[in-house]
C-alpha positions in Angstrom: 110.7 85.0 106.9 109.9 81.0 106.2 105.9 80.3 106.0 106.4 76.4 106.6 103.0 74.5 105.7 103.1 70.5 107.1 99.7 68.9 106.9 97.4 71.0 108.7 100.0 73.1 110.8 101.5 76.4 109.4 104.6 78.0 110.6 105.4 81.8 110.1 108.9 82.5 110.8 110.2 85.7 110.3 113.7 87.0 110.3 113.7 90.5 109.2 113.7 92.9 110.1 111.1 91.5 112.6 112.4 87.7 114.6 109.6 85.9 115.3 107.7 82.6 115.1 103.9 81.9 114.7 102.0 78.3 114.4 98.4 78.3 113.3 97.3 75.4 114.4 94.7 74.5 111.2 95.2 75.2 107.6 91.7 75.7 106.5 92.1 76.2 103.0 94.8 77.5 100.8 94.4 79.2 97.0 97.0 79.3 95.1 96.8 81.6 91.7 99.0 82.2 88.4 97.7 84.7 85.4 99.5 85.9 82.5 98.9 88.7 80.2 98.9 88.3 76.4 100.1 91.3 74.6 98.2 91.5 71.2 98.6 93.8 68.5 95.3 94.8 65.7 96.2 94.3 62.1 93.9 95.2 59.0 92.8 91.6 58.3 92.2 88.5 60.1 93.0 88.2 63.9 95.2 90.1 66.3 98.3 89.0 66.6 99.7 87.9 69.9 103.6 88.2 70.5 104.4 87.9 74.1 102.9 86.6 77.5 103.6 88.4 80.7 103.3 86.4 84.0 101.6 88.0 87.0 102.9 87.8 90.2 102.4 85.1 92.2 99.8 85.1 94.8 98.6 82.7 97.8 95.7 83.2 100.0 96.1 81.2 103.2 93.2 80.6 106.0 94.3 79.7 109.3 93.4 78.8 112.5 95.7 79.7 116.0 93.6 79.9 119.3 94.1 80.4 123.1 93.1 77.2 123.7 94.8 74.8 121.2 93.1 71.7 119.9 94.0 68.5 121.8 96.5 67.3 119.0 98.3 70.4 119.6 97.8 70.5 124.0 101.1 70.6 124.7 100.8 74.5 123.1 98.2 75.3 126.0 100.9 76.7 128.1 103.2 78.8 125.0 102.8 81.6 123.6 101.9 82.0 119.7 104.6 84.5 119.5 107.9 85.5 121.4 107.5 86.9 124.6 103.8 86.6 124.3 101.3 86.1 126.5 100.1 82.3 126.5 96.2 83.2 127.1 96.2 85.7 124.4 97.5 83.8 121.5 95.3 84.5 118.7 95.1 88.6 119.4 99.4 88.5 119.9 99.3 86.6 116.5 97.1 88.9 114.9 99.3 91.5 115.7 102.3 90.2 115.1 101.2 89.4 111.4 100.2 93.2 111.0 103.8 94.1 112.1 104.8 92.2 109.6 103.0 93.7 107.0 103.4 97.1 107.8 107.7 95.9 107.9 107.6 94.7 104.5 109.3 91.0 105.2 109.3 89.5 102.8 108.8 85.2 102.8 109.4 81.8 101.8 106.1 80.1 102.5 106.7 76.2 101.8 103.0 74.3 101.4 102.1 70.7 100.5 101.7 71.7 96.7 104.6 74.2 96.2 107.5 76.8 97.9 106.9 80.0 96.9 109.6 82.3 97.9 110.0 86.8 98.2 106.3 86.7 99.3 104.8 89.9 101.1 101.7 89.8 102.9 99.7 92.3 101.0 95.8 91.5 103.0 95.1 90.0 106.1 91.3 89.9 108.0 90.0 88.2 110.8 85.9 87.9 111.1 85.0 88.2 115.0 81.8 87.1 116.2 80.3 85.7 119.6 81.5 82.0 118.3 84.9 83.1 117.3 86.1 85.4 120.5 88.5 83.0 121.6 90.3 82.4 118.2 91.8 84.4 115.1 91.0 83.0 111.9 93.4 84.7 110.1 92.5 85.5 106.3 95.7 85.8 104.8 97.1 86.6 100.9 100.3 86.6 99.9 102.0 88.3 97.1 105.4 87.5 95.1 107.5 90.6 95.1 110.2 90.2 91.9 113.4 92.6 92.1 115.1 93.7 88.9 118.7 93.7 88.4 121.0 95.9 86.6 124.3 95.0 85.2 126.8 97.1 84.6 129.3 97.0 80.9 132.2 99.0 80.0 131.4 101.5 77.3 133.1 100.8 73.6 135.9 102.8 72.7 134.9 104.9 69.2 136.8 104.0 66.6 137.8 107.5 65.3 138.2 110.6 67.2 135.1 112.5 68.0 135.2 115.9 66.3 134.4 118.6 68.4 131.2 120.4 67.2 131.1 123.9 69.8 134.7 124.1 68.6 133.6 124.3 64.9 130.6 126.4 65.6 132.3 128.8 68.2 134.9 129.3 64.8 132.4 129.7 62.3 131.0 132.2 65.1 133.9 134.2 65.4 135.0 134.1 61.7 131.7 135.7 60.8 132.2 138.4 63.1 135.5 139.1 61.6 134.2 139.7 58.1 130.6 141.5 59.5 133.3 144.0 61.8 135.7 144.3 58.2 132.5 144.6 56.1 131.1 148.1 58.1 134.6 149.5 58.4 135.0 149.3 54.5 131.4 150.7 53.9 132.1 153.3 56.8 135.5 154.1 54.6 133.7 154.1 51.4 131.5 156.6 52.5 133.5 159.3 53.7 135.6 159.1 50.4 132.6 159.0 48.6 131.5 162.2 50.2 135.2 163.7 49.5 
């Protein structure tokens, strides 16, 4: 999925697992936000010492405009639909819901605005305030969170340089070899004692 920001106008494309394209018609404001975690450690004098910073994820919280009746610089919209298939006087409920079947799918996006291109976003909160002035338009409250994936790489184990003894060999000898001389030690004692008794 590609969130394309140009001036004013935002474009949500998404590809999958859901195929669909939405245009707000009016960025109202967009945050962007980057935090990192220092990782410090108490010793007995003087101050803690810090040895590592751990970035955050990513986040962008978007609010947009899109309307069933499109500003003027966007009339030619009047008669589409915000979404595929949708109904062209219901644009801002189809792309309210479209954006929550997106969440709920997990698609992930590229969301390109006029400061940076953030990409492997998820769309973690959306809201929409409705009141008597807003019933004909979704302003869609949007944030945006970078998902990072973790990779694992596979190596071929070393080959030991000696032989590896086995150890439940030894110990299942040792095991045995003492119950040899335990089953020889009570046969002598059992012998001793009868010629004792003789």
């Amino acid at each position: 999925m590609a969130l394309l920001l140009t001036k004013q106008v935002v474009v949500i494309e998404s590809i999958f697992p859901i195929t669909t394209v939405i245009q707000l018609e009016a960025s109202i404001s967009e945050t962007h936000r980057r935090a990192a975690d220092l990782t410090e450690h108490p010793v007995e004098f003087g101050s803690d010492v810090t040895d590592h910073i751990r970035f955050r994820a990513r986040e962008l919280d978007i609010t947009g405009i899109i309307s069933n009746t499109p500003i003027q610089l966007l009339a030619s919209l009047t008669r589409l639909p915000s979404v595929p298939a949708g109904d062209p006087g219901s644009r801002a409920e189809d792309a309210f819901q479209e954006l929550e079947d997106i969440m709920e799918a997990g698609s992930l996006c590229t969301i390109a605005t006029t400061l940076k291109t953030y990409t492997d976003m998820a769309l973690v909160a959306l809201a929409t305030p409705r009141d008597a002035q807003r019933g004909n338009i979704a302003e869609l409250q949007m944030t945006w969170r970078e998902v990072r994936f973790a990779e694992t790489l596979k190596v071929a184990a070393p080959t030991p340089m000696s032989p590896v003894k086995s150890v439940t060999a030894e110990l299942g000898k040792q095991s045995a070899n003492v119950a040899k001389t335990a089953s020889a030690t009570q046969s002598s004692s059992v012998l001793a004692a009868i010629l004792g008794a003789l």
